[in-house]
Structure formats: structure tokens, C-alpha cells
ZAGUNU-157225 format. One record per residue: x, y, z of N, C-alpha, C, O, CB in turn. Coordinates in pm, 1 decimal. Glycine has a CB too. Example, Ala and Ser with C-alpha at 12.3 -4.5 7.8 and 13.67 -1.06 7.14 Angstrom:
2
nX|nY|nZ|caX|caY|caZ|cX|cY|cZ|oX|oY|oZ|cbX|cbY|cbZ
1319.0|-569.0|780.0|1230.0|-450.0|780.0|1320.0|-330.0|780.0|1423.6|-331.9|846.5|1130.8|-447.3|904.6
1285.0|-225.0|708.0|1367.0|-106.0|714.0|1290.0|3.0|787.0|1340.9|113.8|803.9|1408.4|-59.8|572.5
***
This chain:
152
nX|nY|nZ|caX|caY|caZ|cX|cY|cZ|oX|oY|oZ|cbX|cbY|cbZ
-1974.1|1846.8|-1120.9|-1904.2|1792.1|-1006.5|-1776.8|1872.7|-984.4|-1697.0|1905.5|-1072.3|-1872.6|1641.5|-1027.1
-1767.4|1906.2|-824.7|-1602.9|1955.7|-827.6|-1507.1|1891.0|-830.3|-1523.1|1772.6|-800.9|-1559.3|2017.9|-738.1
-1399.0|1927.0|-857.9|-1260.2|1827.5|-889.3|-1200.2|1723.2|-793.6|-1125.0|1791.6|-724.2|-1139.2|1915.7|-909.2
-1192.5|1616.6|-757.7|-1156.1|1559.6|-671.3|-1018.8|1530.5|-688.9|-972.9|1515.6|-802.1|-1230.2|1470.2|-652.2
-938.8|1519.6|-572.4|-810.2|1496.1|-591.1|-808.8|1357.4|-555.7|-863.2|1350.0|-445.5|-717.9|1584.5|-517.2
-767.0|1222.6|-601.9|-700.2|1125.5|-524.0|-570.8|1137.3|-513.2|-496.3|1172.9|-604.5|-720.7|1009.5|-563.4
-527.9|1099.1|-367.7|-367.8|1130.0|-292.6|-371.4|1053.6|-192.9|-464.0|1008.0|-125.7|-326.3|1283.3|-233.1
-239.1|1041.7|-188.8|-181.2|922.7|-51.2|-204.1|973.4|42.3|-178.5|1093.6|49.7|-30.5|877.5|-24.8
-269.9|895.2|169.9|-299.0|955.5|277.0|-185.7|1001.6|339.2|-74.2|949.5|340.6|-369.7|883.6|351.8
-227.6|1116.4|396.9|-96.9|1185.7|470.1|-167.8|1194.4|664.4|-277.5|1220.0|713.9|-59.3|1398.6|371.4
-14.2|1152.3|725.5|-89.6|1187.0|878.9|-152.3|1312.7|909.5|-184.9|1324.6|1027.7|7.7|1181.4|991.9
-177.2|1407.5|835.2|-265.3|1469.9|933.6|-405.2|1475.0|890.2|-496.3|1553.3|917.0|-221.1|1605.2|964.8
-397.8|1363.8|811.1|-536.1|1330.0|764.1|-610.5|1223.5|882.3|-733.4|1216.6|881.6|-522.1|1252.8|602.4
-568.0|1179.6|936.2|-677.9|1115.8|1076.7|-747.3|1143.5|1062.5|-799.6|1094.7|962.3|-685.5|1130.6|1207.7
-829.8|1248.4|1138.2|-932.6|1313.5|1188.4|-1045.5|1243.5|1076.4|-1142.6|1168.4|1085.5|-908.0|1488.4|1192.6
-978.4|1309.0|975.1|-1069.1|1283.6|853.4|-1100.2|1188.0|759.9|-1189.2|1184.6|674.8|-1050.0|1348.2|788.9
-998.0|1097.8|794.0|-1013.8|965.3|729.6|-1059.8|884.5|859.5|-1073.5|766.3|828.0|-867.2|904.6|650.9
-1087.9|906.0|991.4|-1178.6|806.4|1082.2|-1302.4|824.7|1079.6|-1347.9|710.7|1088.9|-1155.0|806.8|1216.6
-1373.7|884.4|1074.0|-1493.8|899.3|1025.9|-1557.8|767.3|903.6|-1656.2|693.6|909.7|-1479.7|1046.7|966.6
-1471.0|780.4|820.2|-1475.8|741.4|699.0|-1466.0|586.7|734.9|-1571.3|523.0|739.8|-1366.4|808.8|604.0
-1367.5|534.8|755.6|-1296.5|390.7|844.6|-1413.7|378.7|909.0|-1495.4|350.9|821.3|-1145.0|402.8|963.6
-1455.6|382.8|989.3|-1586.2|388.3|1105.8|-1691.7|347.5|1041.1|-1766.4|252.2|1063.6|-1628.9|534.4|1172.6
-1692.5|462.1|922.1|-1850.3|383.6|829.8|-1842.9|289.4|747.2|-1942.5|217.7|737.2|-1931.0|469.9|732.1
-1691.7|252.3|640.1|-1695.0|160.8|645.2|-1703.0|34.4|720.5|-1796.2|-38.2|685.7|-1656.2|175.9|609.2
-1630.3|-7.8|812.1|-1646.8|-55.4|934.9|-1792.7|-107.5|973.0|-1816.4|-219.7|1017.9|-1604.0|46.4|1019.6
-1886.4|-7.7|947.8|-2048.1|-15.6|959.5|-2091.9|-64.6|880.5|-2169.8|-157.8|900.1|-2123.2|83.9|964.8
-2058.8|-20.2|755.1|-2100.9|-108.4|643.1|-2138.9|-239.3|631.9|-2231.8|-298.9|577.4|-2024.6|-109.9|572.9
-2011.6|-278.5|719.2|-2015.6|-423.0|652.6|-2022.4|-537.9|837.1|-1969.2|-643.9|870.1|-1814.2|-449.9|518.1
-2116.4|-439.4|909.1|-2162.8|-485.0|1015.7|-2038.7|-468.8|1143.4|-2071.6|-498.5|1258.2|-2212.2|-631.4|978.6
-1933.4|-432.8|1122.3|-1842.6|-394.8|1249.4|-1896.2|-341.0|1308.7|-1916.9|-236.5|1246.9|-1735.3|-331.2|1249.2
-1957.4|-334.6|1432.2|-2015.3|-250.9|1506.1|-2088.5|-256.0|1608.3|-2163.8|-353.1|1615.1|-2060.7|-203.6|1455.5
-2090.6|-170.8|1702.8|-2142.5|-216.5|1832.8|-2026.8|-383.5|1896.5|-1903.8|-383.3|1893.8|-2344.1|-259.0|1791.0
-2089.5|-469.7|1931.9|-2009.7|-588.3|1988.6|-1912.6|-664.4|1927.8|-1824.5|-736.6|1974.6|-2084.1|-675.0|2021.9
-1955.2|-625.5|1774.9|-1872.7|-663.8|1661.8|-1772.8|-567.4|1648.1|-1668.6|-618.2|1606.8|-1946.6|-678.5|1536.3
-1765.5|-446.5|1667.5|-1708.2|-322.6|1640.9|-1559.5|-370.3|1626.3|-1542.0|-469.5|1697.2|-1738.1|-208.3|1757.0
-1417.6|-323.7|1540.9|-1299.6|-351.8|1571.4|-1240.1|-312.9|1694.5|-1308.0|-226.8|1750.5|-1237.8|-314.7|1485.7
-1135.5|-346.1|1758.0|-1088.0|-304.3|1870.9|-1040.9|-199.0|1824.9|-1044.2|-179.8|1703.3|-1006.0|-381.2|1942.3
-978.9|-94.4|1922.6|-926.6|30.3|1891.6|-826.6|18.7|1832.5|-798.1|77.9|1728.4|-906.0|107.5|1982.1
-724.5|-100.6|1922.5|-521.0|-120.8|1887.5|-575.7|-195.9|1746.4|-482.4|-271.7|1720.0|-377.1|-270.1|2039.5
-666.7|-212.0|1654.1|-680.0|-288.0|1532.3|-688.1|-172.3|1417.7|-666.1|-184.3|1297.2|-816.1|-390.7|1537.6
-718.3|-80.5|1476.5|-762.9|61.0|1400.4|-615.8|149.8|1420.7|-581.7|208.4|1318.0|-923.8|153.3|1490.6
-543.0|163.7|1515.6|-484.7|231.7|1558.7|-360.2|171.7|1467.5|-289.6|240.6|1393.8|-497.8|240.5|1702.1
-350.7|60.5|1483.3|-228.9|0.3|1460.1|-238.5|9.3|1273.2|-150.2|77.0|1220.5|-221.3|-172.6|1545.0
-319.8|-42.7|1200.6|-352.4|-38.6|1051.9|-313.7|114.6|998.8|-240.5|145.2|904.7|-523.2|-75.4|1026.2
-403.4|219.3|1110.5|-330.5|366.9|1056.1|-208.2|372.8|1039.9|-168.3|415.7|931.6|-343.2|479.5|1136.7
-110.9|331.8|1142.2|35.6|330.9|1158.1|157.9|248.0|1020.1|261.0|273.3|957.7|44.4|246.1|1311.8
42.8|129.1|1038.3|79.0|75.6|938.9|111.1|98.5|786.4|201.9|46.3|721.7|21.3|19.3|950.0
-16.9|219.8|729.2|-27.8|305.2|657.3|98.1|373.0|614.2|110.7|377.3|491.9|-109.1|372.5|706.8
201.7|431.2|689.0|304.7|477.1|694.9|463.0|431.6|751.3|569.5|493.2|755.7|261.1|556.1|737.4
434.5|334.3|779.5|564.2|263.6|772.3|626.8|174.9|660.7|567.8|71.7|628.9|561.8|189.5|869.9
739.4|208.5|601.5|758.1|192.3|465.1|799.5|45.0|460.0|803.6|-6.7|348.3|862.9|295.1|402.5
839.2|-48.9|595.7|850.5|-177.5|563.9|698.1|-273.1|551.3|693.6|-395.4|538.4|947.7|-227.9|673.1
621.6|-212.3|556.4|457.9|-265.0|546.4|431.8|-289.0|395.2|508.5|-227.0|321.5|334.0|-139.3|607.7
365.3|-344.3|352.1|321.3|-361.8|210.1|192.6|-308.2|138.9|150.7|-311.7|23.2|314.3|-488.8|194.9
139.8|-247.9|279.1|-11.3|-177.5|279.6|20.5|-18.0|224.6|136.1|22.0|239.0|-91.2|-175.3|463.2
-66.0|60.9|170.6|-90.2|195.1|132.4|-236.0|245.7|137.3|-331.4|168.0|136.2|-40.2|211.0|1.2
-248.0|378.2|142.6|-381.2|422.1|174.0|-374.7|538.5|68.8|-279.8|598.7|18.5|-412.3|464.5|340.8
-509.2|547.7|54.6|-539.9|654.5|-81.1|-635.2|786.3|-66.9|-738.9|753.9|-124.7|-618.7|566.1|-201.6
-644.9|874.9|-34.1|-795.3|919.1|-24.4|-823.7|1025.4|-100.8|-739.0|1105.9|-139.6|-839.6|955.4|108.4
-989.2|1032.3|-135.3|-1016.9|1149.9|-223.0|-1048.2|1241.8|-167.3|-1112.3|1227.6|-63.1|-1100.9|1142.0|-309.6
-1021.2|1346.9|-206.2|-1039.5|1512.2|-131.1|-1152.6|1598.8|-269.9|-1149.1|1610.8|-392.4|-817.3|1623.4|-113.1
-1245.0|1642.7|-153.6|-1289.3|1757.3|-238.4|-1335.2|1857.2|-170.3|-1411.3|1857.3|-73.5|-1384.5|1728.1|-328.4
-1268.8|1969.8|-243.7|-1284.7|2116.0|-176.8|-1231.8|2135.9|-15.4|-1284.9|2201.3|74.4|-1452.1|2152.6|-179.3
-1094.9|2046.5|-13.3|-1045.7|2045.4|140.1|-1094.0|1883.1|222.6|-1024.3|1821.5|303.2|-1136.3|2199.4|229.5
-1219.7|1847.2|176.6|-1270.4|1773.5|253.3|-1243.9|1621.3|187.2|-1225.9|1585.1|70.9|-1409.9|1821.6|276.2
-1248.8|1563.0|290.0|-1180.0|1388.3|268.0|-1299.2|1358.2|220.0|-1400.6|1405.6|271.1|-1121.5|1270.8|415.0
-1303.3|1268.9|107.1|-1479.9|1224.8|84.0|-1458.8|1082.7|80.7|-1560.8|1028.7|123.5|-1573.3|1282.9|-78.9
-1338.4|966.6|36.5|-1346.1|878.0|12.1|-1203.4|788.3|41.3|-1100.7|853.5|59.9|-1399.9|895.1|-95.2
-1198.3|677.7|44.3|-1067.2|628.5|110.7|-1069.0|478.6|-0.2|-1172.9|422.0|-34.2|-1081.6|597.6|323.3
-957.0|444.9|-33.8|-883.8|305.1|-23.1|-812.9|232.0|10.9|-719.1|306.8|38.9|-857.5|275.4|-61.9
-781.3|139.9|31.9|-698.8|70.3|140.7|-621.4|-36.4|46.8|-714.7|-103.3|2.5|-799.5|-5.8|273.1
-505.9|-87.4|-6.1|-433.6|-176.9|-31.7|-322.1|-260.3|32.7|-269.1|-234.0|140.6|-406.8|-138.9|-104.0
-294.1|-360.8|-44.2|-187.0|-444.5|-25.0|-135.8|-487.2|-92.7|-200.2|-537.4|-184.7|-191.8|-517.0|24.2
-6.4|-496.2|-95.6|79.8|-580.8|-208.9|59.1|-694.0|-153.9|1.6|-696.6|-45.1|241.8|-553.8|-235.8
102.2|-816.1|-218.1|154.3|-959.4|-181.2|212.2|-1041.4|-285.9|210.2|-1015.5|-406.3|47.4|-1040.7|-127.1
265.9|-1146.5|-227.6|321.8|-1251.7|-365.8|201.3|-1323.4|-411.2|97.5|-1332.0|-345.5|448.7|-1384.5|-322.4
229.5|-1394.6|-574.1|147.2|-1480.4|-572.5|195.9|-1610.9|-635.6|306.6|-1611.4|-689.4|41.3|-1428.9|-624.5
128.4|-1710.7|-633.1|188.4|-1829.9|-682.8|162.3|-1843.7|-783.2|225.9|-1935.6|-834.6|171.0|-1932.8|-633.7
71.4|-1779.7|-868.1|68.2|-1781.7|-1011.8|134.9|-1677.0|-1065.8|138.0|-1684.7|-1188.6|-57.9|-1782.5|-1063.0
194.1|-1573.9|-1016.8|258.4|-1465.6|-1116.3|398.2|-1445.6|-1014.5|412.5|-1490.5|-900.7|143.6|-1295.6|-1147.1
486.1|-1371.0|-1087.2|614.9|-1331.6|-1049.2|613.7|-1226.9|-982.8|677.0|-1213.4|-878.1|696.6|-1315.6|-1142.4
514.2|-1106.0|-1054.8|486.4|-1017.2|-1014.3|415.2|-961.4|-907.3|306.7|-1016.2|-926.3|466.9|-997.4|-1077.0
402.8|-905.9|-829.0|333.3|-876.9|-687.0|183.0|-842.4|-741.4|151.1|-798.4|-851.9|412.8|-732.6|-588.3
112.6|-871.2|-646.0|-52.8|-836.4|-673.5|-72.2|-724.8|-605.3|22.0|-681.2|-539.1|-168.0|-945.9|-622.4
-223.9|-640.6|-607.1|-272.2|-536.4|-503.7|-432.6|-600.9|-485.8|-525.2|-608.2|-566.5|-262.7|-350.6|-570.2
-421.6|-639.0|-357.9|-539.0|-651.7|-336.7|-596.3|-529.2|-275.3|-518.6|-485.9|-190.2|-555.0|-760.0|-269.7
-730.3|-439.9|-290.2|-786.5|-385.5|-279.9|-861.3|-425.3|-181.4|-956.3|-500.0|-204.8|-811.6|-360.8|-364.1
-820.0|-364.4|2.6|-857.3|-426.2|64.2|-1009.0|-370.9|85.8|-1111.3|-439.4|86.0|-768.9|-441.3|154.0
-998.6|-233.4|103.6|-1092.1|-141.1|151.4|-1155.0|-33.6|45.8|-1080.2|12.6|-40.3|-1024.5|-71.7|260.6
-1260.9|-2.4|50.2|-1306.6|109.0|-78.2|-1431.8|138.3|-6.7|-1508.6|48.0|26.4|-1333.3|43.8|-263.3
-1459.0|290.8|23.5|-1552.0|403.6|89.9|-1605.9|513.8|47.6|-1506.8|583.0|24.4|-1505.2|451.8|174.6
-1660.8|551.2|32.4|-1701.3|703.0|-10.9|-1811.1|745.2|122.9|-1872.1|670.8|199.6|-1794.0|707.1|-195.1
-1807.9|863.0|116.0|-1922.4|932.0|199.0|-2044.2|880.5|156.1|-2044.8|865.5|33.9|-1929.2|1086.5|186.0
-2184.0|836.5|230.4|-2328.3|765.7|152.3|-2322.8|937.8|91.7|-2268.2|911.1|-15.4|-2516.6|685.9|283.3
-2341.7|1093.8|87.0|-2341.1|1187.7|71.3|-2321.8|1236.1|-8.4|-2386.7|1336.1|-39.0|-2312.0|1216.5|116.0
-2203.5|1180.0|-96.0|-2115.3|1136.0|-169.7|-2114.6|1047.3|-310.2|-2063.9|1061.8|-421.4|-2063.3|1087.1|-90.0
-2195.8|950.2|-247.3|-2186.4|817.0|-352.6|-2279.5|895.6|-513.6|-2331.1|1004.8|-537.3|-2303.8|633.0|-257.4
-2263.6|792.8|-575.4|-2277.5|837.6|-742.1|-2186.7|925.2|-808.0|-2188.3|913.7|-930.6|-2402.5|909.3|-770.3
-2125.1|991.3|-771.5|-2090.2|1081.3|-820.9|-1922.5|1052.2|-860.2|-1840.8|1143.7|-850.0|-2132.2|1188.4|-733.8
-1882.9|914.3|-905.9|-1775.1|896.2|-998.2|-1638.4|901.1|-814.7|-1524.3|902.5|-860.9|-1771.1|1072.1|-1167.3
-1635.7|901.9|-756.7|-1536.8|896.4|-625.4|-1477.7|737.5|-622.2|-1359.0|704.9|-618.4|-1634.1|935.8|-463.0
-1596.7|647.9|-624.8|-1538.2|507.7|-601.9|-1454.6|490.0|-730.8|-1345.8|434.8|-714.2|-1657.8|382.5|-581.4
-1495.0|536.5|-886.1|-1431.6|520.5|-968.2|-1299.0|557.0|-990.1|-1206.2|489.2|-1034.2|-1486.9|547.0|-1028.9
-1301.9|662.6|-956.9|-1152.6|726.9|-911.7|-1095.3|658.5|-810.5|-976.8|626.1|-816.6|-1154.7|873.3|-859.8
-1143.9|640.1|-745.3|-1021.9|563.8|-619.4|-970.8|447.0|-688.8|-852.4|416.8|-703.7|-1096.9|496.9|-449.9
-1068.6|387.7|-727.6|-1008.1|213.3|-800.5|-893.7|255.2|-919.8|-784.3|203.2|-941.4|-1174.6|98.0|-908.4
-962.6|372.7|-991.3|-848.1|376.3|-1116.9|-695.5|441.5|-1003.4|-577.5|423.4|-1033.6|-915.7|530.5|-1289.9
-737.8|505.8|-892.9|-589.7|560.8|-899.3|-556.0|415.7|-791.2|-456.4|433.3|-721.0|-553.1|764.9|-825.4
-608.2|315.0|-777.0|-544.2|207.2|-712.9|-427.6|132.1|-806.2|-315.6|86.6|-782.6|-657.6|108.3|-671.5
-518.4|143.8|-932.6|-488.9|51.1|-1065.3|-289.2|125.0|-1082.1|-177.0|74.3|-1085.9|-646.3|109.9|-1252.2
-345.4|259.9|-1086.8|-210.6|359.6|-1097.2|-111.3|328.0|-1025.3|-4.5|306.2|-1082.4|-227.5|495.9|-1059.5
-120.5|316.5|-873.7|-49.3|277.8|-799.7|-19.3|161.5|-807.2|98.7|147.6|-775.0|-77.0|302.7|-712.1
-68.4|66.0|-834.7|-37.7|-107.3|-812.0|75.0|-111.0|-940.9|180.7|-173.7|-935.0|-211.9|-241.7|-842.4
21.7|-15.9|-1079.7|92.1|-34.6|-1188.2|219.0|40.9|-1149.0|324.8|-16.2|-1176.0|20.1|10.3|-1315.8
223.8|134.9|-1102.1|391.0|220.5|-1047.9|478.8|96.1|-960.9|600.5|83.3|-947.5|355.7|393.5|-899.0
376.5|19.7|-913.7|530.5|-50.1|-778.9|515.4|-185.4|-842.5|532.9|-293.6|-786.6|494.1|-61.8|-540.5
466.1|-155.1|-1018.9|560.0|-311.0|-1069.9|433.3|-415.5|-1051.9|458.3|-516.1|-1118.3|729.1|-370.8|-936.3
301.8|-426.5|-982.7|217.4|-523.6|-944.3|137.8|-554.3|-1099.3|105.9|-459.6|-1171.1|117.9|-468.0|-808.7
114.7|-678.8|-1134.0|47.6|-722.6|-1249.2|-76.1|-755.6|-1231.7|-135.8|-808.0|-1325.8|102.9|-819.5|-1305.5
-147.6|-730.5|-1097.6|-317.0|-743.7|-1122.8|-342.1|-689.9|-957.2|-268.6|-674.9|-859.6|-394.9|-947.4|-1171.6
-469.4|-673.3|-982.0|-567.4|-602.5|-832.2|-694.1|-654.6|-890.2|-763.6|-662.6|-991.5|-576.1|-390.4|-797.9
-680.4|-689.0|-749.1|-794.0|-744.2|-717.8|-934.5|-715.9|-614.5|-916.0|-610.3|-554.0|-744.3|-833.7|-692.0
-1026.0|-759.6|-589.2|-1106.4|-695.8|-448.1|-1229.8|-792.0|-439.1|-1283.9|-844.4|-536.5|-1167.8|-510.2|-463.8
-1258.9|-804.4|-335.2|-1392.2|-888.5|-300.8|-1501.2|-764.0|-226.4|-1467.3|-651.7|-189.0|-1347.6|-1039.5|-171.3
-1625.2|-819.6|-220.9|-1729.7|-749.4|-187.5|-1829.5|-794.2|-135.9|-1842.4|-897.5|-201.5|-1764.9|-697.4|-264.4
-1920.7|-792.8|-57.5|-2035.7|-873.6|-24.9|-2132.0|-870.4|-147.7|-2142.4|-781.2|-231.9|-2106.2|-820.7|107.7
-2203.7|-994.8|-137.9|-2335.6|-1009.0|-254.5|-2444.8|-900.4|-246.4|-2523.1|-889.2|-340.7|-2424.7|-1156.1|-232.7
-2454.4|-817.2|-135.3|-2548.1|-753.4|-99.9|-2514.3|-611.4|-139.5|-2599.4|-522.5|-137.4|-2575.4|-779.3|31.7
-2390.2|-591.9|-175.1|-2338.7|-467.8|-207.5|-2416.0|-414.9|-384.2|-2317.8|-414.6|-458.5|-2149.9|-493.5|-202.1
-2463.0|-399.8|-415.9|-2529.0|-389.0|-479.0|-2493.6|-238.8|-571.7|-2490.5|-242.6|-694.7|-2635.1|-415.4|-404.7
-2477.8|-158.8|-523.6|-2454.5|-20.9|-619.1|-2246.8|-39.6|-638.6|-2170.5|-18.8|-733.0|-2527.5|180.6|-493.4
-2235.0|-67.1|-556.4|-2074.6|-111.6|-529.7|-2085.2|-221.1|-671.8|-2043.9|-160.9|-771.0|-2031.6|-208.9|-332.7
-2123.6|-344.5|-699.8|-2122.6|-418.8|-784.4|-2172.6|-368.7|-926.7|-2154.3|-423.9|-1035.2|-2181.3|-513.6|-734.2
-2221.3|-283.7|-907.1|-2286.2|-249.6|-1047.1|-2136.9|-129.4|-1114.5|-2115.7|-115.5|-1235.0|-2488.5|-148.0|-1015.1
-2068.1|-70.6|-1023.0|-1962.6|18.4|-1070.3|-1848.2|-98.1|-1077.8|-1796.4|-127.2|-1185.7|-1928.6|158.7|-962.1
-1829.1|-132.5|-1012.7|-1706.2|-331.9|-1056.3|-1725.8|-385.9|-1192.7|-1637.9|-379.7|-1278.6|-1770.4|-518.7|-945.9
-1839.2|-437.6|-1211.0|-1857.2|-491.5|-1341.2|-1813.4|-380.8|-1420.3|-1722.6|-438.4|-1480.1|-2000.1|-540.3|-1374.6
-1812.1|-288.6|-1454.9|-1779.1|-129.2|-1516.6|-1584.0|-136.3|-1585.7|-1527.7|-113.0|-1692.7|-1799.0|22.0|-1331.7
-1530.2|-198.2|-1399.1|-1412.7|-160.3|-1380.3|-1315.6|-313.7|-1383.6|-1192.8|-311.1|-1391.8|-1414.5|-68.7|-1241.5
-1371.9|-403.7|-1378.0|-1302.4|-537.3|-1376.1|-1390.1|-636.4|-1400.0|-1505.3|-618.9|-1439.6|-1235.3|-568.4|-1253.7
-1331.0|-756.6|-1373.6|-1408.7|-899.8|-1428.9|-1385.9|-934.4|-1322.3|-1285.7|-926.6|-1251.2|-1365.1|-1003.3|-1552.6
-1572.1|-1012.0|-1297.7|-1575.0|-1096.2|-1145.4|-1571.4|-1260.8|-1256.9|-1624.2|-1287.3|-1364.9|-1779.5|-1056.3|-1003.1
-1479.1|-1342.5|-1159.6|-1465.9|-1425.2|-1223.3|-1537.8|-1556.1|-1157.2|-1560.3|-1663.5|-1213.1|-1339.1|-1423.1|-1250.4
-1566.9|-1518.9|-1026.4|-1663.8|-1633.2|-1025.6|-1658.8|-1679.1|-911.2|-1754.9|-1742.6|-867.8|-1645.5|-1738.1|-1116.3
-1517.4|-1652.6|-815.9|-1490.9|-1766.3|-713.2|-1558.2|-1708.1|-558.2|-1542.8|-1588.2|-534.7|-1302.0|-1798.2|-703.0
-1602.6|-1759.9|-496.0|-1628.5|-1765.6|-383.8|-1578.4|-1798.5|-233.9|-1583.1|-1918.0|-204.5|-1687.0|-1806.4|-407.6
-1542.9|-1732.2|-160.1|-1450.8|-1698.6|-99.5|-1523.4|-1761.8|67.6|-1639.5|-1768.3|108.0|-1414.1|-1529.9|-135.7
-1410.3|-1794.1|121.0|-1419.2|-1889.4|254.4|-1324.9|-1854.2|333.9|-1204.6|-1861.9|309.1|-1403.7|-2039.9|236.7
-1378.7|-1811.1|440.7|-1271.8|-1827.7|561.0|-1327.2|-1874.6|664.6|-1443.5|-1910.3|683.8|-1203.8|-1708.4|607.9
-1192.2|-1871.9|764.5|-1176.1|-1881.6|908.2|-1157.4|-1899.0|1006.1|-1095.2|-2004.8|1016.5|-1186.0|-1884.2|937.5
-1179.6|-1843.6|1119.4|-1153.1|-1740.0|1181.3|-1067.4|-1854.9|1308.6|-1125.4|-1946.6|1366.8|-1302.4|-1630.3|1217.1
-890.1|-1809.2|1330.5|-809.2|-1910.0|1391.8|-784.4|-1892.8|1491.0|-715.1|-1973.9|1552.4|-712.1|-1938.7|1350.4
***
């Protein structure tokens, strides 16, 4: 495998991290009528880089080329003092996949959450995700809970 870099997204990474956004996005059925609005996409990039936001973006590079992205958040929690990272987003190229990228992104999430002081990360996934779940169990403990929303 060639060396992958994980690094903070930088703006002139667009180009190359929408692609990526897009298929996640697909993934998990955004799309077509469902699709996000543009100002929802537009605005989250922005967000990315404004330092009063609590969000950060991660992506892996190999050989020049963007192959994989993560998406976080800090927040408070009511059980700890310490800030959490929820792990909002996690992608790789399908092109891509197997080849140790998702693993790297999560550990350099872990890196980052541990630099700004956060005492746990976390992430949810669909049941159907299936190769995604089999590298989780690997990397953390699913503990069980089942998750509900909606939509206000």
C-alpha cells in the first residue's frame, strides 16, 4: 500500500473532498429528492474553517489524491467534564475501501479529539453497514443503544 497522509482539510481541498461528501451523502440514501440542499453543503464546508465552530474535518491523501474524509464535533456532555468527539462522518473511495484508510481516519480522529482535551468519541452507523461494522468492532465498543430521532 502507498503511504497515506491523514491531514486537516485545507480550502483548496473542495474540489476534492466534494466528490467524496456526495458519495457519502449516497451512501446513506441522500439523494436525488432526498439529496441535501446545496446552502447545507456549502455552509458545513465553511463551517469546517471557522474557528468559533466546534466541527473539524480530516482527510486522507494518497499520492496527491484525496481518498477519504472525516467529519467531527466537539460537544459537552452530562456525564463527563470533558468535551466529547462525535464522529460525525467517515468515507473512503468504494476504490479504495479495504485497504486500512477508514482505520486511519478513526485513529487520527482519536488523535485529534485526544489533542483538544476530549475524553471519548464516539459514532453511529446504520445496521446495514456491514464492512464499516466489522472495522468498529476492531476500533471501539458498540455498547448497545439505539438511537431515535426527529425530525422538528
Amino acid at each position: 500500500m502507498h503511504s497515506i497522509l491523514v491531514r486537516p482539510v485545507a480550502q483548496d481541498d473542495h474540489a476534492a473532498w466534494r466528490p467524496l461528501w456526495d458519495g457519502y451523502n449516497a451512501f446513506y440514501g441522500r439523494q436525488g429528492e432526498t439529496a441535501l440542499a446545496e446552502h447545507i453543503t456549502q455552509t458545513t464546508w465553511r463551517r469546517f474553517f471557522d474557528p468559533g465552530e466546534p466541527m473539524f474535518a480530516l482527510v486522507a491523501q494518497e499520492q496527491g489524491e484525496v481518498v477519504g474524509l472525516a467529519h467531527g464535533l466537539f460537544h459537552r456532555s452530562m456525564t463527563r467534564i470533558e468535551p466529547v468527539c462525535y464522529l460525525s462522518d467517515l468515507y473512503t473511495l468504494g476504490s479504495k475501501r479495504g485497504r486500512g484508510i477508514g482505520r486511519l481516519l478513526i485513529e487520527a480522529v482519536y488523535d485529534h479529539a485526544k489533542a483538544a482535551g476530549a475524553s471519548r468519541v464516539y459514532w453511529q452507523t446504520h445496521e446495514s453497514n456491514a464492512a464499516g461494522r466489522m472495522l468498529y468492532e476492531k476500533l471501539a465498543k458498540h455498547l448497545g443503544f439505539i438511537v431515535y430521532t426527529k425530525e422538528l
